[in-house]
ZAMARPA-430625 format. One line per 5 residues: number of its first residue (from 0); their letters; for each residue y, x, z of C-alpha. Coordinates in pm, 1 decimal. Layout:
% ZAMARPA-430625
NUM	A	Y:X:Z; ... .
% end
This chain:
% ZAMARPA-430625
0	XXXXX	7900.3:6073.6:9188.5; 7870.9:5683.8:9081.9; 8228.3:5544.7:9131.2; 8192.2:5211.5:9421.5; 8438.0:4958.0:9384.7 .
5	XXXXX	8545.6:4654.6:9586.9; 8732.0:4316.6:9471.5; 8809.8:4030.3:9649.0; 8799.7:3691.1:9554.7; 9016.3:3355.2:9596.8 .
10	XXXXX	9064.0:3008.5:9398.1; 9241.3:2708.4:9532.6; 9525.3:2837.5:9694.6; 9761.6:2521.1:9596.7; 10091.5:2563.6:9645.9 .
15	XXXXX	10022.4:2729.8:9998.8; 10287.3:3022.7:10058.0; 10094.9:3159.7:10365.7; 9771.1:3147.7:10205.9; 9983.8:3344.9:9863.9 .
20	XXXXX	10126.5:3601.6:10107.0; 9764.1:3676.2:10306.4; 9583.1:3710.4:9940.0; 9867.1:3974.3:9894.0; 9787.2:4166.2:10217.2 .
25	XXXXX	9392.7:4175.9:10156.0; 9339.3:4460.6:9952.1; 9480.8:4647.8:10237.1; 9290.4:4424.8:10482.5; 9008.7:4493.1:10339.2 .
30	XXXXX	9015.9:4805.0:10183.5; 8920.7:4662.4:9814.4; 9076.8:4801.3:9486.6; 9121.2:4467.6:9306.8; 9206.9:4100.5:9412.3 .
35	XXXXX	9146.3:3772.4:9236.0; 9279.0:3410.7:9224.6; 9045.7:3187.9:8999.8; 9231.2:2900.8:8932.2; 9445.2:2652.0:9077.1 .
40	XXXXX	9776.6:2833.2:9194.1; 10003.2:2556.1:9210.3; 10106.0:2270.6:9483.0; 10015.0:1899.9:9430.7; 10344.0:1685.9:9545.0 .
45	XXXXX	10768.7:1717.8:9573.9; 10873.6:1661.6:9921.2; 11233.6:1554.7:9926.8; 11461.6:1685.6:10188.7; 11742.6:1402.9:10172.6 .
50	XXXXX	12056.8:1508.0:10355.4; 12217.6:1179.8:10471.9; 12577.6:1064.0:10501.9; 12569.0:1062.7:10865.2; 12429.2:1457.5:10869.9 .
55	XXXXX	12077.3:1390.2:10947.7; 11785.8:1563.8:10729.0; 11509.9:1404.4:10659.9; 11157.9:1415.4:10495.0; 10850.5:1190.9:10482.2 .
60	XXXXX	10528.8:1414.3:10616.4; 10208.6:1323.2:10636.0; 10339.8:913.1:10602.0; 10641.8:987.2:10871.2; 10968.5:1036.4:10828.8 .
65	XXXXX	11076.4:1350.0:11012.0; 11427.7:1442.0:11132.4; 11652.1:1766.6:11182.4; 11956.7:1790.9:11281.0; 12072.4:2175.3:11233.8 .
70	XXXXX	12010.2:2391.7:10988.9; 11717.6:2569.6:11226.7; 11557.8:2261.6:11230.2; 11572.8:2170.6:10864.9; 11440.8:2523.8:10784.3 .
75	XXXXX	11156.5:2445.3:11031.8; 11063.6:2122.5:10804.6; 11042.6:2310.2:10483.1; 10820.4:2574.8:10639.9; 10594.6:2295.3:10782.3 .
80	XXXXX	10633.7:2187.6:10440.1; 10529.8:2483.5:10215.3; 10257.9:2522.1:10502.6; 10057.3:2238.8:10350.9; 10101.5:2357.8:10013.1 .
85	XXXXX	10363.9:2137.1:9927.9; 10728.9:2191.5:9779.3; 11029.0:2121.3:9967.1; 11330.0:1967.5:9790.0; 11665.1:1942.0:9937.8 .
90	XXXXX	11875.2:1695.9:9787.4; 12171.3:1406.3:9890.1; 12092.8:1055.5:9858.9; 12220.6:977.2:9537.7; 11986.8:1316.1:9394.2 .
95	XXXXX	11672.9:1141.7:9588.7; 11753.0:806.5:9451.2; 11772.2:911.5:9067.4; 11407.4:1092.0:9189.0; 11273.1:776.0:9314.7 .
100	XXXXX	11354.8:573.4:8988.1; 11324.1:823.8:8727.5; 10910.3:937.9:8696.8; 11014.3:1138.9:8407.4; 11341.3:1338.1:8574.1 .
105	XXXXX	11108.0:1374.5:8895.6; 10823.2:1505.6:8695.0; 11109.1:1769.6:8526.7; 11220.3:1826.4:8876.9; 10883.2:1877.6:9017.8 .
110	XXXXX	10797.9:2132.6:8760.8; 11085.3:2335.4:8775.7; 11067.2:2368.3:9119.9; 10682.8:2500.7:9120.5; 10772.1:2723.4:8850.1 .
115	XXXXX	11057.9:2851.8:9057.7; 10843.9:2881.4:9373.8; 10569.2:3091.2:9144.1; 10812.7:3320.8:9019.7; 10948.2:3399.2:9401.2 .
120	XXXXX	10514.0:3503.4:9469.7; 10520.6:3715.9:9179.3; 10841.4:3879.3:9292.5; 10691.0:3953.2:9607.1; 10341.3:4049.6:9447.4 .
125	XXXXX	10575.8:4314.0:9211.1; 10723.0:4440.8:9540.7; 10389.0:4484.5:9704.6; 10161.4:4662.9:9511.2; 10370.7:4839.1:9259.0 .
130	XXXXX	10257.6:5166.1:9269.1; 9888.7:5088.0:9497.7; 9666.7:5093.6:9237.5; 9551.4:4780.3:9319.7; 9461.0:4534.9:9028.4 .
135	XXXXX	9560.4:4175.5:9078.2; 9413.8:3909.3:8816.1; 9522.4:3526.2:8807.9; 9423.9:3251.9:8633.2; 9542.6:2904.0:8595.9 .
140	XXXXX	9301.9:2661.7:8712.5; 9250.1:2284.0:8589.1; 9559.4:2173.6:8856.0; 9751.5:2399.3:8678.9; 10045.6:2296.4:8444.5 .
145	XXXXX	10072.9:2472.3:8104.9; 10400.6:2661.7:8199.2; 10211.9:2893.3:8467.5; 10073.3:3093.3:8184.4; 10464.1:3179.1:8076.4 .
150	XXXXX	10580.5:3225.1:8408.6; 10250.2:3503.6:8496.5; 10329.5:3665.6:8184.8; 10680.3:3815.3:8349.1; 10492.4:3986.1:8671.0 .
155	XXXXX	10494.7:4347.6:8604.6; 10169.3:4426.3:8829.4; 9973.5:4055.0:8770.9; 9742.2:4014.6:8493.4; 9644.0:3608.4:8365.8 .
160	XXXXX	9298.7:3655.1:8282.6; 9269.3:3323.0:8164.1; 9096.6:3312.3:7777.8; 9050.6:3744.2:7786.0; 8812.2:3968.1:7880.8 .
165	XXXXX	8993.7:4226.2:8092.1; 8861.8:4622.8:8101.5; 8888.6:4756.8:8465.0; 8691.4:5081.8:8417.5; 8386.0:5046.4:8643.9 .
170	XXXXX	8340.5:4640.2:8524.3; 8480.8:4409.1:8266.7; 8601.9:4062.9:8404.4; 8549.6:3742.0:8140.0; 8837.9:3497.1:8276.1 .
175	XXXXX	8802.7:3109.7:8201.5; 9041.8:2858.8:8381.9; 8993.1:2497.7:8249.8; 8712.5:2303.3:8380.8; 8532.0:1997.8:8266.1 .
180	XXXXX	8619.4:1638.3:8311.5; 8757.3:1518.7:8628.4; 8835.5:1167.9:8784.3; 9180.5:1288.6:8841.5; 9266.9:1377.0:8450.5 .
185	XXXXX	9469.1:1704.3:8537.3; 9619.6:1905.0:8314.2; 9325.3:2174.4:8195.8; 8990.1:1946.9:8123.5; 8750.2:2034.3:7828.4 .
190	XXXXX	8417.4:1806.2:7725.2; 8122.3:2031.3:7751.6; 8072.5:2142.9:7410.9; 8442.5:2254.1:7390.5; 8397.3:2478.2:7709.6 .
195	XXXXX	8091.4:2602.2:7570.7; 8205.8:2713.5:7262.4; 8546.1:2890.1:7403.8; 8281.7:3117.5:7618.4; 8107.8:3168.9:7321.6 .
200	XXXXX	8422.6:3284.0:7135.8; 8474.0:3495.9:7451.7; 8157.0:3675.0:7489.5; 8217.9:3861.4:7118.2; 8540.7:4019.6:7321.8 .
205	XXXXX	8232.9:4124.1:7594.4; 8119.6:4518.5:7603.4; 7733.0:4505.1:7595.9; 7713.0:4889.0:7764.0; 7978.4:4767.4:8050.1 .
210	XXXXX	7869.1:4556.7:8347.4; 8016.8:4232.6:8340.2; 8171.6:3980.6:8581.8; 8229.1:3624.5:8461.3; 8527.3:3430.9:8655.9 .
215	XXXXX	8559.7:3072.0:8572.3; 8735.3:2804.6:8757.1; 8510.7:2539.9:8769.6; 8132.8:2647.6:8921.7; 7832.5:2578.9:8700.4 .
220	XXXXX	7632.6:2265.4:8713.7; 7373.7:2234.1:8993.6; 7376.7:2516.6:9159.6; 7475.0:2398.9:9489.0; 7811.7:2566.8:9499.1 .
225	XXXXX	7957.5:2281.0:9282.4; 7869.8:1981.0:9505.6; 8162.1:1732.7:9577.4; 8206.5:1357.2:9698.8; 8059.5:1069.5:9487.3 .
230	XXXXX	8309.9:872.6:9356.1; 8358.5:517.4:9250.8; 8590.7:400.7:8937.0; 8893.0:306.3:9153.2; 8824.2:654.4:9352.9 .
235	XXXXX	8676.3:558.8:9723.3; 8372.6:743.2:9834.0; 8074.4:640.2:9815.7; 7916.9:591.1:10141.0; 7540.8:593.5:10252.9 .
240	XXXXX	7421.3:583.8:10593.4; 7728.4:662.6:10776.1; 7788.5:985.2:10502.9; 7917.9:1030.8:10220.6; 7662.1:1064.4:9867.4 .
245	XXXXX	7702.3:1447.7:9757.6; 7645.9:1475.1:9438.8; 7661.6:1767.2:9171.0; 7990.2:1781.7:8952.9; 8025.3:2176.3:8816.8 .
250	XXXXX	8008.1:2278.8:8430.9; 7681.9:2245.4:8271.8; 7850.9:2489.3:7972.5; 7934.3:2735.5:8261.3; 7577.6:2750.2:8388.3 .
255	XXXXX	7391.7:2781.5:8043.0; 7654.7:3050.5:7969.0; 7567.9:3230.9:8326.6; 7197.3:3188.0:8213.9; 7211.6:3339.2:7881.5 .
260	XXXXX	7424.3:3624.3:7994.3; 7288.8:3710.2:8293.7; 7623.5:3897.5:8411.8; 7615.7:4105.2:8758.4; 7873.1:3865.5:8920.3 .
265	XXXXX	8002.4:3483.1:8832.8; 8317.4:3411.4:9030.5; 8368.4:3019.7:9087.0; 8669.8:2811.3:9264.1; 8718.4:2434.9:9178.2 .
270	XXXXX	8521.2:2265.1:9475.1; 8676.8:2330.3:9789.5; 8391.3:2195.8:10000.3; 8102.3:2376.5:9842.7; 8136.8:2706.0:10028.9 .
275	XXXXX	7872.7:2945.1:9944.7; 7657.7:3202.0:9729.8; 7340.6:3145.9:9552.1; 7142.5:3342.5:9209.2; 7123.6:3187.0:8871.4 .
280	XXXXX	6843.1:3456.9:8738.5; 7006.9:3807.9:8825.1; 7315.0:3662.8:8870.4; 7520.3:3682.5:9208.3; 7715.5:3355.2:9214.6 .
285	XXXXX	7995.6:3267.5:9448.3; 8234.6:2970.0:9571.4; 8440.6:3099.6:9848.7; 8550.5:2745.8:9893.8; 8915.4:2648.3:10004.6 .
290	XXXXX	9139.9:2519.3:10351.9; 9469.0:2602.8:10223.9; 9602.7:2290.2:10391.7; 9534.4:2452.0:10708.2; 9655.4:2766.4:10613.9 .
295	XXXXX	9325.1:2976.6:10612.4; 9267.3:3169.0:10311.2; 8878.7:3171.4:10259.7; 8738.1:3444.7:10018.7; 8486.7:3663.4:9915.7 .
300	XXXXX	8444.4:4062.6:9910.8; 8202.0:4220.6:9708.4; 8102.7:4541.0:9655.8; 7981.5:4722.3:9260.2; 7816.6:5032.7:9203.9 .
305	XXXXX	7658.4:5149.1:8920.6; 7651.4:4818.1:8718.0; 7545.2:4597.4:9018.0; 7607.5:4436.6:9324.2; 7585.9:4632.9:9659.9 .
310	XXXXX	7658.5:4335.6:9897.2; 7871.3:4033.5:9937.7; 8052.3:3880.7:10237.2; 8204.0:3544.0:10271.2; 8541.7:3602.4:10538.1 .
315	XX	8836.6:3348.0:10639.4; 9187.3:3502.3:10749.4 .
% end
């Protein structure tokens, strides 16, 4: 009897500790054998926690200043904190000031602390499904600094499929985190050609006879699952009647690649608005899309048997 198997898919988690922890619980939620993060891991800012002379605590949320007083309290800022994806940082004054007029020791600082904060998930991920038999695949995304690959390398049960082709029996998954070029020059852009020819390089690690699942970060051009914002030079949306101009901003390299392949599956994160599933040819494509600032985790199940795609379903926990 044909062997059915289940993954679920996530990208765009940012930094967001309850959104890590519910991707942990869903192959148990949902009763799939594998579970995916497609790029983008990490948190985007440092909040300091600033212990002042006179014993108050305090951090700037949001543009306010908030206050605690006991150690309850302060513990109930950094969760409210890590909530929004972001990284607390408790320090005393003289700490915050050498932040606030040092971009390169902050920078250091900042790093250190998400590479901490990544190795404390992985603990936890090492904890949880050792000895499940549930795969777990991560990839760094373009928001992604270059030391996540070393720090995913020392999880005993997490794989970085980022750059391989990884065997998982029923399916082979083709892993690609960088994406093309971005107005906000992070830290894993590629011009087209360059992301092209990396997937070419990749496909020669492909098993014709196996089904195949592609998994990049960024979607492919066009396809309706990669539509963001329009944005002017000094970054401001541009507006037209009342609404803002949507406008397609995904990988043209990604979507010739998905053409000429043709896998079962293509697995996309990247553009947290474009929520949604759609075919290139025989191709399934997905965008699950992303609210990890409000704490929901928004994914995607789907189901393979016999080298193809029994159904899909969209789901927010």
């Amino acid at each position: 009897m044909a062997k059915t198997s289940s993954l679920y898919f996530v990208a765009d988690i940012h930094g967001s500790e309850v959104c890590w922890r519910k991707f942990l619980n869903a192959a148990k939620f949902y009763g799939v054998d594998t579970i995916i993060v497609g790029g983008d891991v990490t948190g985007k800012a440092l909040v300091p926690v600033i212990e002042r002379r006179d014993g108050r605590v305090e951090a700037r949320i949001a543009g306010r200043v908030q206050t605690a007083r006991s150690e309850a309290e302060v513990a109930e800022l950094e969760a409210r904190i890590r909530f929004n994806g972001f990284y607390p940082y408790r320090c005393d004054e003289a700490t915050y000031e050498k932040l606030d007029a040092d971009p390169a020791h902050r920078e250091e600082v900042f790093t250190a602390v998400m590479a901490e904060t990544l190795r404390s998930w992985l603990r936890l991920a090492d904890e949880r499904l050792r000895g499940t038999g549930i795969r777990a695949l991560i990839m760094p995304g373009n928001d992604d600094g270059w030391y996540v690959d070393d720090v995913l390398s020392e999880s005993a049960q997490v794989v970085n499929s980022d750059g391989r082709v990884i065997d998982l029996g029923e399916y082979q998954v083709l892993g690609f985190g960088p994406s093309n070029r971005t107005p906000w020059h992070t830290h894993r852009e590629l011009d087209e050609p360059e992301i092209a020819a990396r997937l070419e390089t990749l496909q020669r690690q492909v098993d014709p006879a196996k089904p195949l699942v592609v998994a990049t970060h960024v979607p492919p051009w066009g396809t309706g699952i990669d539509v963001a914002p329009k944005l002017r030079e000094d970054l401001s949306v541009v507006i037209q009647g009342g609404e803002p101009v949507m406008v397609p901003v995904g990988s043209t390299a990604v979507r010739e690649f998905v053409e000429r392949t043709q896998p079962i599956l293509s697995l996309h994160g990247h553009i947290h608005e474009s929520r949604g599933a759609t075919r290139l040819g025989r191709t399934l494509a997905i965008n699950p899309g992303s609210a990890y600032s409000t704490g929901a985790l928004y994914g995607a199940i789907v189901t393979i048997r016999q080298g193809k795609v029994l159904s899909h379903q969209l789901v927010a926990g």
